[in-house]
PDB file of N, CA, C and O in Angstrom, chain B, residues numbered from 101:
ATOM      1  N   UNK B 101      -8.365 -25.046  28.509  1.00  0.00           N
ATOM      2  CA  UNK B 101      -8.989 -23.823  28.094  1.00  0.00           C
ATOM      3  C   UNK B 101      -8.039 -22.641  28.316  1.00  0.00           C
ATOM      4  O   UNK B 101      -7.694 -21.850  27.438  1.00  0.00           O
ATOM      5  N   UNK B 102      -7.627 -22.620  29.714  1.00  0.00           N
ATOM      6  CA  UNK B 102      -6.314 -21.955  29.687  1.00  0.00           C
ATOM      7  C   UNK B 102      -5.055 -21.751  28.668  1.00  0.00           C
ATOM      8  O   UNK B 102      -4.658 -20.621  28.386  1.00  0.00           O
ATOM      9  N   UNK B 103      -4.570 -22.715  28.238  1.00  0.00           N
ATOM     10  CA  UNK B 103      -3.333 -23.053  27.331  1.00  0.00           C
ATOM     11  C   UNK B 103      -4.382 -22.251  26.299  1.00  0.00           C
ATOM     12  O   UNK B 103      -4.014 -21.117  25.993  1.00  0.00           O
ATOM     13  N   UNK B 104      -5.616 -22.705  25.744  1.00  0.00           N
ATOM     14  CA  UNK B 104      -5.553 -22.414  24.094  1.00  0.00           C
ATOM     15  C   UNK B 104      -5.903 -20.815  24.269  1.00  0.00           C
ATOM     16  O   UNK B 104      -5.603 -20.234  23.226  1.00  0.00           O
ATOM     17  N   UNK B 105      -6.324 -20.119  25.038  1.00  0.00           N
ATOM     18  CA  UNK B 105      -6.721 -18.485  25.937  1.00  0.00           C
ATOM     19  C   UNK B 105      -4.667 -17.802  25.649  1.00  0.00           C
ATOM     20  O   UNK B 105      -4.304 -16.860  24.945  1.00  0.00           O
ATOM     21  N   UNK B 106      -3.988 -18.535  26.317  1.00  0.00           N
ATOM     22  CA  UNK B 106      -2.958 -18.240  26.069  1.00  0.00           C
ATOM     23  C   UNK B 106      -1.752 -18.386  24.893  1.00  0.00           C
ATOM     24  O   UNK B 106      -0.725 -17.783  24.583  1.00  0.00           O
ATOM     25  N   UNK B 107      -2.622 -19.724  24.365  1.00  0.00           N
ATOM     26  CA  UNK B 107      -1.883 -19.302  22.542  1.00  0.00           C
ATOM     27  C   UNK B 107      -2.283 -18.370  21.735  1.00  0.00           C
ATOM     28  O   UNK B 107      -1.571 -17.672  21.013  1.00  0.00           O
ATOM     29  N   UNK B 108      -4.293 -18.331  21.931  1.00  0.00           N
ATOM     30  CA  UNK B 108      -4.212 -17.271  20.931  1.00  0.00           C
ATOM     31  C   UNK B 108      -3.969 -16.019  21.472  1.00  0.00           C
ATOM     32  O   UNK B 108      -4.390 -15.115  20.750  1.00  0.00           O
ATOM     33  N   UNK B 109      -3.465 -15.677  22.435  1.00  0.00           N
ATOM     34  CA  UNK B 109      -3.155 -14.152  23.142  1.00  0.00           C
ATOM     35  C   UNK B 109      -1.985 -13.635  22.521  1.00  0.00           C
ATOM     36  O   UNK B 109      -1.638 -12.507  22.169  1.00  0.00           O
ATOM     37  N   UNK B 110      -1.253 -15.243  22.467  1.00  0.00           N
ATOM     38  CA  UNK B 110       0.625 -14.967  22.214  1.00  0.00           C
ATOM     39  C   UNK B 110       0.499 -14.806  20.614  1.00  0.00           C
ATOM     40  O   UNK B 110       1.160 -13.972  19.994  1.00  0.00           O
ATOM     41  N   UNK B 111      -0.181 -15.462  20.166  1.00  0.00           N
ATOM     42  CA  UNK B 111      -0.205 -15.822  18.334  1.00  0.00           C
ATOM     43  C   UNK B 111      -0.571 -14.454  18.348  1.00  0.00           C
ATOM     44  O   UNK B 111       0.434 -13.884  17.924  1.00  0.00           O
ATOM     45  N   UNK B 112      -1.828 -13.214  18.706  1.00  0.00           N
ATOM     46  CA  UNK B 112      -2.316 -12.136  18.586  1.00  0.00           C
ATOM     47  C   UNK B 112      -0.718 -11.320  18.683  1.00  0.00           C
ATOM     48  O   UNK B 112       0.073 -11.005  17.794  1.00  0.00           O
ATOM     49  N   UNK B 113      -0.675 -11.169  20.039  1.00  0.00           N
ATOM     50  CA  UNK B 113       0.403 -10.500  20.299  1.00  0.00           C
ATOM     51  C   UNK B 113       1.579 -10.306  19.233  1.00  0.00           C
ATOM     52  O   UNK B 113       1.711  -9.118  18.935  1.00  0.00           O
ATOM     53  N   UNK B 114       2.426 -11.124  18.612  1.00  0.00           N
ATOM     54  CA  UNK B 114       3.018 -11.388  17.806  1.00  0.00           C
ATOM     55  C   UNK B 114       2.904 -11.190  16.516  1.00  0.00           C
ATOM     56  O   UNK B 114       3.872 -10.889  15.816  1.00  0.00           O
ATOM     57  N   UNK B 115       1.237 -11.400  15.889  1.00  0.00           N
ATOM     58  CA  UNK B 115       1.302 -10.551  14.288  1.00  0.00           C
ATOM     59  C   UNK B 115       0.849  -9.118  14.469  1.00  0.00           C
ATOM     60  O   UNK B 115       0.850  -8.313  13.538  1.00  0.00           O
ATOM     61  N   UNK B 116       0.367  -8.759  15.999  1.00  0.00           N
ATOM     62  CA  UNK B 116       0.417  -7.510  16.115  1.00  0.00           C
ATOM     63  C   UNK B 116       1.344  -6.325  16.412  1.00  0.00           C
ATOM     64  O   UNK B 116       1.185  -5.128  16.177  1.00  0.00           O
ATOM     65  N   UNK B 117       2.340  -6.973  16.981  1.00  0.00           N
ATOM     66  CA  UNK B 117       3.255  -6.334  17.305  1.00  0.00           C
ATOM     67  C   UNK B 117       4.653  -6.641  16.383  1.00  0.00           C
ATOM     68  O   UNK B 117       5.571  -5.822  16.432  1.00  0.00           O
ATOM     69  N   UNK B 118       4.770  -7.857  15.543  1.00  0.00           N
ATOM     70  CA  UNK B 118       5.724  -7.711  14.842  1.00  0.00           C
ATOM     71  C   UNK B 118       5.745  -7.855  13.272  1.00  0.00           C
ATOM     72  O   UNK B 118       6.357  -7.159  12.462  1.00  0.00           O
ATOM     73  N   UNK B 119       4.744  -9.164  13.003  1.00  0.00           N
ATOM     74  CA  UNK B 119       4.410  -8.991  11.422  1.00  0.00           C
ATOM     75  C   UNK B 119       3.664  -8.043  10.898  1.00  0.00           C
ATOM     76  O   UNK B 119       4.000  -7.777   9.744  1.00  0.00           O
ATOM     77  N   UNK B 120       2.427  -7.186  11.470  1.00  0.00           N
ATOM     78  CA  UNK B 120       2.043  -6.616  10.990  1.00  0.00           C
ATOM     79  C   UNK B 120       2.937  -5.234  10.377  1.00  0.00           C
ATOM     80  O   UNK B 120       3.240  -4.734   9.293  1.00  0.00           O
ATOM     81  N   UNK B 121       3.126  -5.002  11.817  1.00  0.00           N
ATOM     82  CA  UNK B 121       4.246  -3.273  11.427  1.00  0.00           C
ATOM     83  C   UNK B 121       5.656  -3.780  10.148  1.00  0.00           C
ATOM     84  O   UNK B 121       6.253  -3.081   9.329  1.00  0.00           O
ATOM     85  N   UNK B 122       5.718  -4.529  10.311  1.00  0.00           N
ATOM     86  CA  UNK B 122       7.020  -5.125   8.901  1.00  0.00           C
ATOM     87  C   UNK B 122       6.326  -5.182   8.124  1.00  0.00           C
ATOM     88  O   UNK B 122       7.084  -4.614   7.337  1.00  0.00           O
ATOM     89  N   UNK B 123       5.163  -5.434   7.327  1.00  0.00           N
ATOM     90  CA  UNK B 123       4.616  -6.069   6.347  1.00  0.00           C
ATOM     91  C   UNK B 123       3.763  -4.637   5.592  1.00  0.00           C
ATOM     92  O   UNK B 123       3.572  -4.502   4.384  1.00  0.00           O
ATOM     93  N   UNK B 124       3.402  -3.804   6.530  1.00  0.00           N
ATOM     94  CA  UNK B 124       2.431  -2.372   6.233  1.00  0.00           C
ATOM     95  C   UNK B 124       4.171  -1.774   5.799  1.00  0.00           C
ATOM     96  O   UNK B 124       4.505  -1.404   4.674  1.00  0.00           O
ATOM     97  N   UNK B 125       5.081  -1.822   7.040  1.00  0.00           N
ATOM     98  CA  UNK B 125       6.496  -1.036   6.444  1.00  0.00           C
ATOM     99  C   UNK B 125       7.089  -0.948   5.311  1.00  0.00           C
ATOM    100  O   UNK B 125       7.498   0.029   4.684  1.00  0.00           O
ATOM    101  N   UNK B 126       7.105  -2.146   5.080  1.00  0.00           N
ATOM    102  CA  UNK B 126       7.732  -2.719   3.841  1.00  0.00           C
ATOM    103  C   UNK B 126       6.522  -2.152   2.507  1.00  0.00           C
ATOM    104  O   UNK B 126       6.924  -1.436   1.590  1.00  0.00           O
ATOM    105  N   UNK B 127       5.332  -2.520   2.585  1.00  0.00           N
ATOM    106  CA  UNK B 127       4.719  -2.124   1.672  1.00  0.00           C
ATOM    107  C   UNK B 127       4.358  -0.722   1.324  1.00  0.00           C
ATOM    108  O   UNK B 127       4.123  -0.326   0.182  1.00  0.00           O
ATOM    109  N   UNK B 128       4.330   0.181   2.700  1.00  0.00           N
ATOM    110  CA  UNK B 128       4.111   1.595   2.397  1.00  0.00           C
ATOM    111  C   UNK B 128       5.535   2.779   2.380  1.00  0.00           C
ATOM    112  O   UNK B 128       5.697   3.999   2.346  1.00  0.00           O
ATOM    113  N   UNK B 129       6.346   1.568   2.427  1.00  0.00           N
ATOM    114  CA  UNK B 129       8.048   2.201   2.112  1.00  0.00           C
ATOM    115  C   UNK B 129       8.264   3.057   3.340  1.00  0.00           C
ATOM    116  O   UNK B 129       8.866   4.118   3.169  1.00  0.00           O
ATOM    117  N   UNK B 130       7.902   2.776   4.407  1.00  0.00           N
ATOM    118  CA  UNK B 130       8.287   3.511   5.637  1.00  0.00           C
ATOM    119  C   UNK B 130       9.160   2.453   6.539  1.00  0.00           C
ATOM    120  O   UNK B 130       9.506   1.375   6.056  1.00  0.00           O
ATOM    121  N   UNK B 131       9.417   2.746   7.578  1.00  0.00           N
ATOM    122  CA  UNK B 131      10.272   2.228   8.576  1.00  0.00           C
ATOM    123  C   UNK B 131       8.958   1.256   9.581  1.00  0.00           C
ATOM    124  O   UNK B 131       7.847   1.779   9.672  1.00  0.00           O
ATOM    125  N   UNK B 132       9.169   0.070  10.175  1.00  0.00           N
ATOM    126  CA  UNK B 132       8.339  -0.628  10.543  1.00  0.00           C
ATOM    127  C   UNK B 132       7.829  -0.078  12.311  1.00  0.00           C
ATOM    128  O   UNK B 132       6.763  -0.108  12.925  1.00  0.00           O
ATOM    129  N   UNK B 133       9.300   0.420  12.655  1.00  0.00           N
ATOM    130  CA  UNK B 133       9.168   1.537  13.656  1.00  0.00           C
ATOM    131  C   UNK B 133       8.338   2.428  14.013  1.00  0.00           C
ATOM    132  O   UNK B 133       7.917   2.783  15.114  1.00  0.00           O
ATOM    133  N   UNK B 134       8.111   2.810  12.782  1.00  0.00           N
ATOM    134  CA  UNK B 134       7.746   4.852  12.535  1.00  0.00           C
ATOM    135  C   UNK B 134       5.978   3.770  12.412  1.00  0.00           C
ATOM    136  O   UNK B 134       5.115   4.556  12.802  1.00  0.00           O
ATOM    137  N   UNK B 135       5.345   2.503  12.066  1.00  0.00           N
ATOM    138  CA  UNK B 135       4.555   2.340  11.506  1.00  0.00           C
ATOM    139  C   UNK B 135       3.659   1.906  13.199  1.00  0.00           C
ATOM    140  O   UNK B 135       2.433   2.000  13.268  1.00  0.00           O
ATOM    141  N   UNK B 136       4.406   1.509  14.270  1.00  0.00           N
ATOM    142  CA  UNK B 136       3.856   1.159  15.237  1.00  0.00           C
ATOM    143  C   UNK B 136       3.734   2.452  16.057  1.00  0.00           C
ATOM    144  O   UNK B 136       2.769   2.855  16.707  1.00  0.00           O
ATOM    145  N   UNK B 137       5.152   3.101  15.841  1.00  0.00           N
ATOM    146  CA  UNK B 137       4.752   4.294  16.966  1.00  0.00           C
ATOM    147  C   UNK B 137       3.651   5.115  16.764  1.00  0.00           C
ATOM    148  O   UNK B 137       3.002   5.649  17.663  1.00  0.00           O
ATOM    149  N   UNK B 138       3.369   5.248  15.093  1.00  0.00           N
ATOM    150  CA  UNK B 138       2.496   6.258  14.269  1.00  0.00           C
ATOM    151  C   UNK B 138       1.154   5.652  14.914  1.00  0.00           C
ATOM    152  O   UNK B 138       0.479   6.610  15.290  1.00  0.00           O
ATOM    153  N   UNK B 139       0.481   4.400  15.198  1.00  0.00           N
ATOM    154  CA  UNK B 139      -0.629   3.706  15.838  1.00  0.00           C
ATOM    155  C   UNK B 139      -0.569   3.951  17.186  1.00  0.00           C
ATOM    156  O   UNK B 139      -1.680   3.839  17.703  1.00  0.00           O
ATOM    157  N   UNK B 140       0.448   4.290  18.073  1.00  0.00           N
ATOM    158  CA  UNK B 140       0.590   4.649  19.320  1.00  0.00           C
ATOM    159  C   UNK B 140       0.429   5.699  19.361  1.00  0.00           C
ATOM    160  O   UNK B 140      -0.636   5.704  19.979  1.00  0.00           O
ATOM    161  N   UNK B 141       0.709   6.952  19.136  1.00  0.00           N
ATOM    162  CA  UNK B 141       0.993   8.007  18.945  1.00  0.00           C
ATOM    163  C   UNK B 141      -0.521   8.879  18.895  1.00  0.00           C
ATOM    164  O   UNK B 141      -0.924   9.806  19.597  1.00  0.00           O
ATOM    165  N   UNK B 142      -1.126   8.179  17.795  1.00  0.00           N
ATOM    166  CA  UNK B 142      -2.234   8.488  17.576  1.00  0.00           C
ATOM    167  C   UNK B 142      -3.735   8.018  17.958  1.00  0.00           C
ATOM    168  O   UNK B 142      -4.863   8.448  17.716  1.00  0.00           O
ATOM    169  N   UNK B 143      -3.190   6.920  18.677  1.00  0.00           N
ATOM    170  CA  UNK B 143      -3.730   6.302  19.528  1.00  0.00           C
ATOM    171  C   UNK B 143      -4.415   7.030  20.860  1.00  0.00           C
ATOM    172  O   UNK B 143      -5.565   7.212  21.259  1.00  0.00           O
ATOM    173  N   UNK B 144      -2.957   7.374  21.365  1.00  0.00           N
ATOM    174  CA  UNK B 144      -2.868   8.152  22.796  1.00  0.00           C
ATOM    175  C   UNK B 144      -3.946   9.873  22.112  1.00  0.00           C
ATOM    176  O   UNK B 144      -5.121  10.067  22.426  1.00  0.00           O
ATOM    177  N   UNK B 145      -3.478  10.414  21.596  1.00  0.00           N
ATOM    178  CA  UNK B 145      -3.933  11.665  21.174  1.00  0.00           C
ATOM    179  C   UNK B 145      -5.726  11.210  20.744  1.00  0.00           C
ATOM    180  O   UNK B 145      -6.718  11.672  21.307  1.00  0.00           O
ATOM    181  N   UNK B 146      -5.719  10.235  19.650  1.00  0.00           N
ATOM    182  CA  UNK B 146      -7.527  10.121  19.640  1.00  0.00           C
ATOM    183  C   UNK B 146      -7.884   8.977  19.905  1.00  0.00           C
ATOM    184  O   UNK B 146      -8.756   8.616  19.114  1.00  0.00           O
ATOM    185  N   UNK B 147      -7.586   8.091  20.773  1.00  0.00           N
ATOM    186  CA  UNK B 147      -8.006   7.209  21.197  1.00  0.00           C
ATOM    187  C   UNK B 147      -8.443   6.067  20.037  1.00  0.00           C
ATOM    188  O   UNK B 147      -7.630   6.010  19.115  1.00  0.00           O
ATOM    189  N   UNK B 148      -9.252   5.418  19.959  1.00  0.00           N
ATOM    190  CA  UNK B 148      -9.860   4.655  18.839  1.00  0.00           C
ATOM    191  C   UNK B 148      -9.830   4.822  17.384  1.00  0.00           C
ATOM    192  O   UNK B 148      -9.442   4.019  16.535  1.00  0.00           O
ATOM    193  N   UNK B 149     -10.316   6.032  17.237  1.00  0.00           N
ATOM    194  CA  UNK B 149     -10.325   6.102  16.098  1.00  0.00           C
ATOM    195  C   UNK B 149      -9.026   6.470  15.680  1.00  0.00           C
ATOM    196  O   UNK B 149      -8.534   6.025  14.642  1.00  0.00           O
ATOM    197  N   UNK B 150      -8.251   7.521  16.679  1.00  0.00           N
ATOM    198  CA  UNK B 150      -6.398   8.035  15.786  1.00  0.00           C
ATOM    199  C   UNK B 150      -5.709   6.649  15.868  1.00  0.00           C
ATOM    200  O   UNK B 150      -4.519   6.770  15.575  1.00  0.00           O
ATOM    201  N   UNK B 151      -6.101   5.190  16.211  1.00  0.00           N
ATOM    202  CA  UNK B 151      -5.067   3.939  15.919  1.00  0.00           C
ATOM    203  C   UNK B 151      -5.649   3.372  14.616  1.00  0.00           C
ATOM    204  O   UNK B 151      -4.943   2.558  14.022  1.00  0.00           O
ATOM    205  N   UNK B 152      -6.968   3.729  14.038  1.00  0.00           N
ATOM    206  CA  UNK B 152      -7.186   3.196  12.775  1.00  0.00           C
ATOM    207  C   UNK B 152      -6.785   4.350  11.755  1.00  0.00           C
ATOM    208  O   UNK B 152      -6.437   3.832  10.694  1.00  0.00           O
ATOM    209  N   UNK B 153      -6.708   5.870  11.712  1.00  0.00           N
ATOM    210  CA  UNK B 153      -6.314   6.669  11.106  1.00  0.00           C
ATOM    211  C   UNK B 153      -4.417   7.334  11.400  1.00  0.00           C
ATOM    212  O   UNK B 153      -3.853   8.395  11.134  1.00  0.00           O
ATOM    213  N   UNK B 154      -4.078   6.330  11.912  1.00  0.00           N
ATOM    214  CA  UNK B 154      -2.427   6.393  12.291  1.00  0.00           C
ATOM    215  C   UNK B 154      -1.505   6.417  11.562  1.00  0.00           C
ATOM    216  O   UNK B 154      -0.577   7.204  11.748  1.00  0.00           O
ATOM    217  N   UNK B 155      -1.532   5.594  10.592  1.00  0.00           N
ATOM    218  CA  UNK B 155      -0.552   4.912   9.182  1.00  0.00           C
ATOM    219  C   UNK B 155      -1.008   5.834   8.440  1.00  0.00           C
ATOM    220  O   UNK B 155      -0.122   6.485   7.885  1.00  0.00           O
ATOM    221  N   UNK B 156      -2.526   6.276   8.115  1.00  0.00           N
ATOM    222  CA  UNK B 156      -2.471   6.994   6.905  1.00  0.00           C
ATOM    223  C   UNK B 156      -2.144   8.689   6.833  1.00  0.00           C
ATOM    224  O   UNK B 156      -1.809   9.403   5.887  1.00  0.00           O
ATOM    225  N   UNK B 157      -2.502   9.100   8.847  1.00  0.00           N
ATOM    226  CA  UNK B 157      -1.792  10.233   9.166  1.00  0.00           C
ATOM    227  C   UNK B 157      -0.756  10.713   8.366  1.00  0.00           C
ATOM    228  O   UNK B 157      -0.616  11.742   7.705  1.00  0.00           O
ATOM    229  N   UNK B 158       0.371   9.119   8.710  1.00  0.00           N
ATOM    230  CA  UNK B 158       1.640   9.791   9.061  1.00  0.00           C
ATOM    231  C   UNK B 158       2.293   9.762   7.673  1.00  0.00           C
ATOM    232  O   UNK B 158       3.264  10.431   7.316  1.00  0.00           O
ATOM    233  N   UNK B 159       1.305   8.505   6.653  1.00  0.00           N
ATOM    234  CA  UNK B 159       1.962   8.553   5.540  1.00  0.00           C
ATOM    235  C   UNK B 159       1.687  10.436   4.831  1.00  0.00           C
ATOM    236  O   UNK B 159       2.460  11.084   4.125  1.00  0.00           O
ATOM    237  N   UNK B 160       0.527  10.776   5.293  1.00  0.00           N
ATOM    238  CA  UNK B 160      -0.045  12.425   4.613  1.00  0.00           C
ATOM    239  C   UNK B 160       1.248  13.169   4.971  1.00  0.00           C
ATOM    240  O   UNK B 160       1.757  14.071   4.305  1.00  0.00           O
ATOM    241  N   UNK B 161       1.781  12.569   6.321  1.00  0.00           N
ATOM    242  CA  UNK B 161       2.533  13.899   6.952  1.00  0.00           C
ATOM    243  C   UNK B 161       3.654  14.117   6.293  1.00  0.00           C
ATOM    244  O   UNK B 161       4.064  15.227   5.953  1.00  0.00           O
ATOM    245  N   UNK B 162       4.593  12.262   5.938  1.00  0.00           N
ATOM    246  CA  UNK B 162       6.156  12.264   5.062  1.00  0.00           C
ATOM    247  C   UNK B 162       5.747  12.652   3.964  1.00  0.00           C
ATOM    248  O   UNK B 162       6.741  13.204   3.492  1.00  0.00           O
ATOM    249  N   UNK B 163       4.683  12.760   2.998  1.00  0.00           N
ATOM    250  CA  UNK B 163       4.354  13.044   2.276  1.00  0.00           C
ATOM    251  C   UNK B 163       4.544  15.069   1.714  1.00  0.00           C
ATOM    252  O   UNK B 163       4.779  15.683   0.673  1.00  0.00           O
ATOM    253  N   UNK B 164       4.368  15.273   2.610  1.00  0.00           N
ATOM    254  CA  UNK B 164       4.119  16.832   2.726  1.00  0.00           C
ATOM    255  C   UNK B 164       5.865  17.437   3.289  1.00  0.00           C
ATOM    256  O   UNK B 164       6.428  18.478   2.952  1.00  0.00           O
ATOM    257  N   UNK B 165       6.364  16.349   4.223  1.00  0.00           N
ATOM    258  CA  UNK B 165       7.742  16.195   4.329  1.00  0.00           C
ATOM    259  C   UNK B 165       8.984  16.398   3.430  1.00  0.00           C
ATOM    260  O   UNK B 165       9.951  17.160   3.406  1.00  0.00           O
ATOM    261  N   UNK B 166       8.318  14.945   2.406  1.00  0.00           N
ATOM    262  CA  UNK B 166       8.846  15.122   0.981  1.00  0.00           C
ATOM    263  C   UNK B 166       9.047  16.165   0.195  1.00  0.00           C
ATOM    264  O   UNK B 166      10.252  16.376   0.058  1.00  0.00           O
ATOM    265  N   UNK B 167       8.247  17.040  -0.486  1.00  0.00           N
ATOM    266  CA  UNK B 167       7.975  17.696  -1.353  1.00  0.00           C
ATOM    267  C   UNK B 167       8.590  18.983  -0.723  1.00  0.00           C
ATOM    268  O   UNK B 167       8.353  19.979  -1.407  1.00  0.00           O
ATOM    269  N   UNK B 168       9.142  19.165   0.132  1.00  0.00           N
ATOM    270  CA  UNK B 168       9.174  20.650   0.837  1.00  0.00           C
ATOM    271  C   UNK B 168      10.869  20.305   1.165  1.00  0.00           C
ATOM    272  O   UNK B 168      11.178  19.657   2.165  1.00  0.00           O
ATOM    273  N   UNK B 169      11.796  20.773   0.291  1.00  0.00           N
ATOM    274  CA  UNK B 169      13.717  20.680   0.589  1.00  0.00           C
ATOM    275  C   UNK B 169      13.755  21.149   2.218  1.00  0.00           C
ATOM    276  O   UNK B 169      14.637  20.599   2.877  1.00  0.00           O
ATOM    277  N   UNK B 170      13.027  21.955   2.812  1.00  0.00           N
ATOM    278  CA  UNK B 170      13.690  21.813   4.425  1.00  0.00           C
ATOM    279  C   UNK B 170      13.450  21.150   5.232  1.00  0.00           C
ATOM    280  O   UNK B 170      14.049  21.228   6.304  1.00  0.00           O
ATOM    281  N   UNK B 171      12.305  20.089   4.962  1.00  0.00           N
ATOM    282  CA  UNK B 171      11.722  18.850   5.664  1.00  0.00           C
ATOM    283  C   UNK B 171      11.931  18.002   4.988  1.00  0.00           C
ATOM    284  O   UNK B 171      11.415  17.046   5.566  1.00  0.00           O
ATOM    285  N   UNK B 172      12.502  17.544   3.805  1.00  0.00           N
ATOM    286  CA  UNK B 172      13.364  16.540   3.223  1.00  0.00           C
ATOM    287  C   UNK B 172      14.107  15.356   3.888  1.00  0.00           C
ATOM    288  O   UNK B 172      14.033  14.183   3.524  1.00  0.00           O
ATOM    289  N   UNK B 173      14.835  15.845   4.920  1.00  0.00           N
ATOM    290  CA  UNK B 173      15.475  15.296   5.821  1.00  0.00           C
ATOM    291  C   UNK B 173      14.967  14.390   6.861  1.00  0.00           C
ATOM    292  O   UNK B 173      15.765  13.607   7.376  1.00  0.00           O
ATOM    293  N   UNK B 174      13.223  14.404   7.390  1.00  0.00           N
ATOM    294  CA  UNK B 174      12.571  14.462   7.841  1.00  0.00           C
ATOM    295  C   UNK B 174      11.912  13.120   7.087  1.00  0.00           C
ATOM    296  O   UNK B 174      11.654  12.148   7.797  1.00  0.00           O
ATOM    297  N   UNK B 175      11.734  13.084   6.148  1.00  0.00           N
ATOM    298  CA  UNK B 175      11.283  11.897   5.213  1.00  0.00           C
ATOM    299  C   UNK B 175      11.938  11.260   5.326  1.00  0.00           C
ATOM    300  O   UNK B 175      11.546  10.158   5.711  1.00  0.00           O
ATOM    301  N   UNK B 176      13.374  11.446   5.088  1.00  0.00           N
ATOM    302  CA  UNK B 176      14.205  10.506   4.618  1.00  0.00           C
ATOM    303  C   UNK B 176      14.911   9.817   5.761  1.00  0.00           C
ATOM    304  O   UNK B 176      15.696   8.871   5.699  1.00  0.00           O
ATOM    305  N   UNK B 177      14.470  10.489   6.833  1.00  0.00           N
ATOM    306  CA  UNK B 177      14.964   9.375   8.445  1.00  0.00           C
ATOM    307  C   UNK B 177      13.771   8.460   8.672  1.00  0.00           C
ATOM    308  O   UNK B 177      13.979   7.289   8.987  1.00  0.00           O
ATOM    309  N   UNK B 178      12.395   8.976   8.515  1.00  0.00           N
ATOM    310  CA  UNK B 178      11.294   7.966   8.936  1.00  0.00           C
ATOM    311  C   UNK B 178      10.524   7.260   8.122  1.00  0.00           C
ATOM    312  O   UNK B 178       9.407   6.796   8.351  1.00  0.00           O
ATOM    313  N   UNK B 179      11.601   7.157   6.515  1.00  0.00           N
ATOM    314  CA  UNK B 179      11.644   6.265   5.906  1.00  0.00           C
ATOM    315  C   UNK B 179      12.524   4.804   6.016  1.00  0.00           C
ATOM    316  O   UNK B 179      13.523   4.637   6.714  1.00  0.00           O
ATOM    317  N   UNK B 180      11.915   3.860   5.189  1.00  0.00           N
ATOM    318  CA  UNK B 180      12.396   2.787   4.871  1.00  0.00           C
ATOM    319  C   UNK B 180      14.012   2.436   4.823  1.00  0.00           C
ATOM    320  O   UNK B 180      14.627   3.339   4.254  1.00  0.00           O
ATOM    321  N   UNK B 181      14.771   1.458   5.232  1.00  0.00           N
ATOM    322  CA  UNK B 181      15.965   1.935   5.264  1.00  0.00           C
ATOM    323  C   UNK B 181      16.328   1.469   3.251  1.00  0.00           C
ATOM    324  O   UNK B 181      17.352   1.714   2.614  1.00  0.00           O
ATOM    325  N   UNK B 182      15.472   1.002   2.930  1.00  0.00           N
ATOM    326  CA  UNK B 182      16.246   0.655   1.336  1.00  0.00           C
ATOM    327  C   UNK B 182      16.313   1.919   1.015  1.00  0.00           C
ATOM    328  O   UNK B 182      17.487   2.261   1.155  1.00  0.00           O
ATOM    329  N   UNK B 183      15.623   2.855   0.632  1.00  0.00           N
ATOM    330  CA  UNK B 183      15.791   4.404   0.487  1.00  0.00           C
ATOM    331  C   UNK B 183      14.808   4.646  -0.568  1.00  0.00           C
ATOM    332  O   UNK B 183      14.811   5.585  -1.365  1.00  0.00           O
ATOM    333  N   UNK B 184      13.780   3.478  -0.461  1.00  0.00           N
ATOM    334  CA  UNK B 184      12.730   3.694  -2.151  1.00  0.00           C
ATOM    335  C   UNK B 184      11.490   4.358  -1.070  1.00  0.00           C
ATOM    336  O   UNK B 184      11.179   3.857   0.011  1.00  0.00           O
ATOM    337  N   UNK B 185      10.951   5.486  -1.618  1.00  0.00           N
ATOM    338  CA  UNK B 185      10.214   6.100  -0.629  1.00  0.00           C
ATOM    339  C   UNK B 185       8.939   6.510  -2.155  1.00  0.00           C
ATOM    340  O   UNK B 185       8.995   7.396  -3.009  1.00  0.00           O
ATOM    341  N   UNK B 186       7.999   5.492  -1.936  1.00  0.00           N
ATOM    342  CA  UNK B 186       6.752   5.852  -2.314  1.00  0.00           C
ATOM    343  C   UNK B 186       5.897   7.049  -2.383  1.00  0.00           C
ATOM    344  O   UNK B 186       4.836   7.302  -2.953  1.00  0.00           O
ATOM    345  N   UNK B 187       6.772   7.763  -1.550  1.00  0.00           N
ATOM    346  CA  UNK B 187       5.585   8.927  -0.951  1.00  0.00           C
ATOM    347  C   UNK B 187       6.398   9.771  -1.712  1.00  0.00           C
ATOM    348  O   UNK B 187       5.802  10.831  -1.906  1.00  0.00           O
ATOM    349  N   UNK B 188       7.620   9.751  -2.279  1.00  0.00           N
ATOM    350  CA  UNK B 188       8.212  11.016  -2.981  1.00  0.00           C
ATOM    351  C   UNK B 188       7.763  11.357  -4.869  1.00  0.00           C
ATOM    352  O   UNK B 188       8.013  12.407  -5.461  1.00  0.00           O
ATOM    353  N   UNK B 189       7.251  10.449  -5.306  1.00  0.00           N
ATOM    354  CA  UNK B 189       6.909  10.630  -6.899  1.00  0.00           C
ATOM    355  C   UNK B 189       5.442  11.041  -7.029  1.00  0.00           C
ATOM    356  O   UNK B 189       4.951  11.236  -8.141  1.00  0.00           O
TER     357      UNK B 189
END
């Protein structure tokens, strides 16, 4: 009972902490980085609910990043490293 308590902890652990943030990254053209800290981040600040409203925060925020030439720069670091950034068209 132990062992299978501790596979599914490790199996959890693992699409939570690494496939998921690659797989949201990759699909929302951000950095897989920027996609865990953005759930931490917002986490700490609203508790429960800022880790389910985290990703879509931060996508509003590069978004608003984008469109504005002095925060340009700003997008384009806590973006994706291919350089195709969804949030700019």
């Amino acid at each position: 009972m132990i062992a299978v308590f501790a596979c599914l902890n490790l199996i959890r652990f693992l699409v939570g902490s690494y496939v998921e943030p690659r797989v949201v990254g990759n699909r929302l053209s951000i950095s897989p980085v920027v996609v865990l800290f953005s759930v931490f981040i917002w986490a700490y600040l609203w508790r429960v609910f800022g880790a389910f409203i985290g990703v879509p925060m931060t996508i509003a925020f590069l978004t608003f990043c984008a469109q504005h030439p002095a925060s340009l720069g700003l997008a384009e670091l806590l973006g994706s490293p291919e350089g195709k950034h969804s949030f700019t068209s």
